[in-house]
C-alpha positions in Angstrom: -19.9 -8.5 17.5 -18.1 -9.1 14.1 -16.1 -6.7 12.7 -18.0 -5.6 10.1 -21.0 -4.5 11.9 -21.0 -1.0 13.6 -22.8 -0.3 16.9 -25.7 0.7 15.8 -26.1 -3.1 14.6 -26.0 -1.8 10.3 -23.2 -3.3 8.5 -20.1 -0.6 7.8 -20.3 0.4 4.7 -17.3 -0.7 3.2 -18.3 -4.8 4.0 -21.9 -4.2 2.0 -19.8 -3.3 -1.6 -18.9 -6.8 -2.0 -19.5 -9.4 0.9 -19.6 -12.2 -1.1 -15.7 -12.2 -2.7 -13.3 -12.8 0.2 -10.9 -10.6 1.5 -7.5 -12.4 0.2 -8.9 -11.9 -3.3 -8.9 -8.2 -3.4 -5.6 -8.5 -1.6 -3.6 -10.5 -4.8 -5.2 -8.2 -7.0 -3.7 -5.2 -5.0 -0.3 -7.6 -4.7 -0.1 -7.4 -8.6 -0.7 -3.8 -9.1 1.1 -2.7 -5.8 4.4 -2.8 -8.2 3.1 -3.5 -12.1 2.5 0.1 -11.7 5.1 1.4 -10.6 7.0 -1.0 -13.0 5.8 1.2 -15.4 6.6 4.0 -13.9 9.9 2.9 -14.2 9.6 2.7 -17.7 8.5 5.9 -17.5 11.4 7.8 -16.4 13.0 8.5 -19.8 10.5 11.0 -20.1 9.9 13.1 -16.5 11.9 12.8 -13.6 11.2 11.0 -11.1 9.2 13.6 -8.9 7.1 14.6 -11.8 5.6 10.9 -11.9 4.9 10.7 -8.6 3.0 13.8 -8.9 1.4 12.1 -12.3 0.2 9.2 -10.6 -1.2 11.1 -7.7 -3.2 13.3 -9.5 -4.3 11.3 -12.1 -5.6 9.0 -9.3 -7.1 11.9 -7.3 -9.0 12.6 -11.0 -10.7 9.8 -11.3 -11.8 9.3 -7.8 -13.5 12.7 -8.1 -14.9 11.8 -11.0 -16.3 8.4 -9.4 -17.0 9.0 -5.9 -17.3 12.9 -5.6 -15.8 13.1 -2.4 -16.2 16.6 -1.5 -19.8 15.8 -0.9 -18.8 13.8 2.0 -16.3 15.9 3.9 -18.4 18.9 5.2 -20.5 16.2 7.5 -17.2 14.8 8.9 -16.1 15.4 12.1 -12.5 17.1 12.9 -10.8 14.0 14.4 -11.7 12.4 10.7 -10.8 15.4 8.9 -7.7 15.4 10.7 -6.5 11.5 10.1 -7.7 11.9 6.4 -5.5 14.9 6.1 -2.7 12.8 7.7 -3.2 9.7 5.2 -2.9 12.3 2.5 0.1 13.5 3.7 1.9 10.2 4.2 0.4 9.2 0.4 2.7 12.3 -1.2 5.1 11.7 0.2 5.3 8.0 0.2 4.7 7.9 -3.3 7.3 10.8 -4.0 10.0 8.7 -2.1 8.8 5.4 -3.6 10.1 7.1 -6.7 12.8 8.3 -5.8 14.4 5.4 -4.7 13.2 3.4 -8.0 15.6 5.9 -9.9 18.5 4.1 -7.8 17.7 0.8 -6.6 15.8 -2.3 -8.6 12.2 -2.7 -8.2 12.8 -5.9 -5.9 15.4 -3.9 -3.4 12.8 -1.3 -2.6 10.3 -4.0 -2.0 12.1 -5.9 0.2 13.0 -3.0 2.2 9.7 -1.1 2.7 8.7 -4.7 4.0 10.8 -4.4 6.5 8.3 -2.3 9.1 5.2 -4.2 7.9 7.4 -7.4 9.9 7.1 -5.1 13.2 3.2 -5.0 13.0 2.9 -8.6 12.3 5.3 -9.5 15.0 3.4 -7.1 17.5 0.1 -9.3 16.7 1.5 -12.7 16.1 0.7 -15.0 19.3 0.8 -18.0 17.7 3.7 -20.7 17.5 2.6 -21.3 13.5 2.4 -17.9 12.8 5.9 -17.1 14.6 7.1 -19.7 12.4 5.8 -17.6 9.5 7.3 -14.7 10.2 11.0 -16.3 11.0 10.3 -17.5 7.2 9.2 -14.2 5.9 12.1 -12.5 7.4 14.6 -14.8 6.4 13.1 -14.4 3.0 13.1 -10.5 2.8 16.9 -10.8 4.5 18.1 -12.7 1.2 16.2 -10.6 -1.3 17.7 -7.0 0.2 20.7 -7.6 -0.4 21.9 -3.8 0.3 25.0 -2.6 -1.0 24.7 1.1 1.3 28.4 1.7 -0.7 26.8 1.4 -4.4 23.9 3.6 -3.3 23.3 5.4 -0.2 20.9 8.1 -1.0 19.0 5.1 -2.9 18.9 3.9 0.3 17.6 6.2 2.6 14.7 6.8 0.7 13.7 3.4 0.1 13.9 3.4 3.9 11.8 6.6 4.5 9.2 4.7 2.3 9.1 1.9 4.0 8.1 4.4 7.0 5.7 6.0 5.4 4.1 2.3 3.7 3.8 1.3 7.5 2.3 4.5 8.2 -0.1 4.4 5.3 -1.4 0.7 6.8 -2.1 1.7 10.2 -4.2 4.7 9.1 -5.6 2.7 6.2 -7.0 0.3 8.4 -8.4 3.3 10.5 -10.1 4.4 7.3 -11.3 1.1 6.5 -12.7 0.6 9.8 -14.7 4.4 10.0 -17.9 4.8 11.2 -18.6 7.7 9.4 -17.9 6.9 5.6 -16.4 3.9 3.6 -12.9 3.5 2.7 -12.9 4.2 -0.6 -14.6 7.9 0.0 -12.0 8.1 2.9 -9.5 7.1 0.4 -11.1 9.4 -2.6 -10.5 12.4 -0.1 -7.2 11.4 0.7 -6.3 11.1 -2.7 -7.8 14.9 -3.6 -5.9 16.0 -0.5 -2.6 14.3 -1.5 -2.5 15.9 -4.9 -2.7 19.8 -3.2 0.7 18.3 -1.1 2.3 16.8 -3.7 1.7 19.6 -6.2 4.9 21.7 -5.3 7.5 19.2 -5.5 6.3 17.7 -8.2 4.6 20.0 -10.5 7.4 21.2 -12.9 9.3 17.7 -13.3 5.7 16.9 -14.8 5.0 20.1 -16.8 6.8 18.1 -20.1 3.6 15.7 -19.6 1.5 18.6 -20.6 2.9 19.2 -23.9 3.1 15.4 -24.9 -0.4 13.0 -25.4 1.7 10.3 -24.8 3.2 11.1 -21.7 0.4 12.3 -19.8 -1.3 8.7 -20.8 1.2 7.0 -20.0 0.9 9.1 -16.4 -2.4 8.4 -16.4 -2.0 5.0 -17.3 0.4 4.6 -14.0 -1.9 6.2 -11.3 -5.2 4.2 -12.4 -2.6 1.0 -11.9 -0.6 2.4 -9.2 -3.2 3.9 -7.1 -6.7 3.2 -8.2 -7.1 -0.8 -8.4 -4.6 -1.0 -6.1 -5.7 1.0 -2.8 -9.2 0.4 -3.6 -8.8 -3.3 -3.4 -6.7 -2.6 -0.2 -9.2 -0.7 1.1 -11.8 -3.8 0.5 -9.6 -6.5 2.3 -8.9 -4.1 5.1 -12.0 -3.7 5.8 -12.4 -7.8 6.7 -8.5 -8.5 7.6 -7.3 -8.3 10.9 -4.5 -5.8 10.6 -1.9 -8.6 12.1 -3.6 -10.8 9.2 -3.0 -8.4 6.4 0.3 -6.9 7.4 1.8 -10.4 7.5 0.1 -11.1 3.8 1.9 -8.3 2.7 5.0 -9.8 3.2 4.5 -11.2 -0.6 4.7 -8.2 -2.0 8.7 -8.4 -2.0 8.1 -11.2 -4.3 5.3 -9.9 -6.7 8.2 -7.2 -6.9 10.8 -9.3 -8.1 8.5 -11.4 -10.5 7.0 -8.3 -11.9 11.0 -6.9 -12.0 11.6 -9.6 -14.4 8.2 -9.7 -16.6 8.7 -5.8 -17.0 12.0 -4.4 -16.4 14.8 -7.3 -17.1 16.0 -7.2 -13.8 17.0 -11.0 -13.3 17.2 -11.6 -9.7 20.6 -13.6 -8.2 20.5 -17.3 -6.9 20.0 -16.0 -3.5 17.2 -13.4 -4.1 15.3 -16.8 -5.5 15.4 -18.2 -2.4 14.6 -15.5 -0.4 10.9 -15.3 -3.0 10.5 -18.9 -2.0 11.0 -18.3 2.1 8.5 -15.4 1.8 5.5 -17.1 -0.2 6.4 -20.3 2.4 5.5 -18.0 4.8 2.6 -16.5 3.6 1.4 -20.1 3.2 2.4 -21.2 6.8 0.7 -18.1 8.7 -2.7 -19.0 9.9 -5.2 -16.4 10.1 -8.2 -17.9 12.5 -7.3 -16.4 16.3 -10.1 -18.3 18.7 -13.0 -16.0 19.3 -11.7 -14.8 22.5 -8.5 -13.6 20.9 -10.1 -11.9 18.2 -12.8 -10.1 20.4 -9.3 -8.7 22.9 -7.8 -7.8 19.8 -11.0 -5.3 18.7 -11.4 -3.8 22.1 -7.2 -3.1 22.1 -7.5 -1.8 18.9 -9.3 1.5 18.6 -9.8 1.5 14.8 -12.0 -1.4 14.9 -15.3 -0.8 13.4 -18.5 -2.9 15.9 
């Protein structure tokens, strides 16, 4: 039965919003704001620490979410297994987002990139039977190899959170495809709840870096500004192609995301990448371009019985 269908034979509801675009397109519009936002984050930093934007962006995001979807509405009819992996999306989305920045205030937007890749290559590996998709991901991980380039002397606590990130971003696809795939709401209210839910976590560590925004229109803008970019167009448009990628399909997509970093590094922040970080861009979009997405019928109808988050 194709993914997109539930048992009860009525499309899910996340494949009626927009059948007619294909999936890769939402996914390069969430590759460009996936770090344009967070580029201006950086930007951002002169103003509140580093915490405080995190918090910005979260709650701005959770704002207008429960201004659009009214989420609330849909959580008293959810069952407790769904409450409970909601909650734990929210949880990894604070604190993803609160490492994320963290490691920005030490490391170029690129680094980070390349590193919270890094996991994404294990759940690509796990799926990837192919020979032309193996070939992909020997490209893509040659590619993300060049483009670390980790100094762990220069900056070690820059480091380690860019490595709890790139935990958490693994985390927040698994359960993100679980959300896409639900039964009993669409990803974007699974998201919208998240999102409300992620604020409340986030608020402690992050609410007095940000108190400075509240005394200054132009800050709290610019805040806004960040989580509409950061975390509205971009995990909405995530949640869209999850919903009609294989997660072995979209986790190895991702793997252009180190170079949207770098790109957007140098459009936004100056931060001209070295010979070697150049070709490490080109072996990831070569791979991208190699991997092949079509498994045989067969193939795709184990993977949906293995996989538990599968919508029929």
């Amino acid at each position: 039965m194709p993914r997109s269908i539930s048992r009860s034979g009525t499309p899910s509801p996340t494949a009626v919003t927009a059948p007619r675009v294909p999936p890769h397109a939402y996914f390069v519009v969430s590759a460009v704001f996936h770090y344009l936002g967070p580029a201006f984050a950086v930007l951002l930093f002169v103003r509140v620490d580093a915490l405080g934007v995190a918090w910005l962006r979260i709650a701005a995001a959770a704002t207008v979410f429960a201004l659009w979807r009214r989420p609330w509405r849909r959580w008293r009819h959810l069952d407790r297994p769904t409450r409970r992996l909601l909650t734990g999306w929210a949880a990894v989305l604070a604190a993803m987002n609160s490492v994320f920045y963290l490691a920005l205030e030490r490391l170029p937007l690129g680094t980070v990139a390349a590193i919270e890749f890094l996991p994404v290559i294990v759940l690509a590996a796990y799926a990837a039977r192919t020979r032309r998709n193996l070939v992909a991901l020997a490209c893509a991980v040659a590619g993300v190899y060049l483009l670390t380039d980790v100094r762990l002397v220069a900056e070690p606590l820059g480091i380690a959170f860019a490595a709890a990130n790139a935990v958490l971003f693994a985390a927040y696809i698994v359960l993100g495809h679980r959300v896409a795939r639900h039964q009993q709401l669409s990803g974007i209210d699974g998201l919208a709840l998240a999102m409300l839910i992620a604020a409340v976590f986030a608020l402690p560590v992050g609410i007095v870096d940000a108190a400075p925004a509240a005394v200054d229109v132009v800050t709290l803008a610019a805040g806004v500004g960040v989580g509409v970019t950061s975390s509205v167009i971009p995990y909405v448009t995530d949640q869209l192609a999850m919903a009609r990628l294989p997660r072995a399909t979209y986790a190895l997509l991702v793997s252009i995301l180190p170079a949207t970093a770098t790109v957007i590094g140098v459009i936004v922040l100056a931060q001209i990448p070295a010979a070697p970080e150049i070709v490490g861009v080109g072996l990831v979009v070569a791979g991208v371009a190699v991997h092949q997405d079509g498994e045989p019928p067969h193939q795709r109808a184990s993977e949906d019985v293995a996989d538990p988050s599968v919508t029929r």
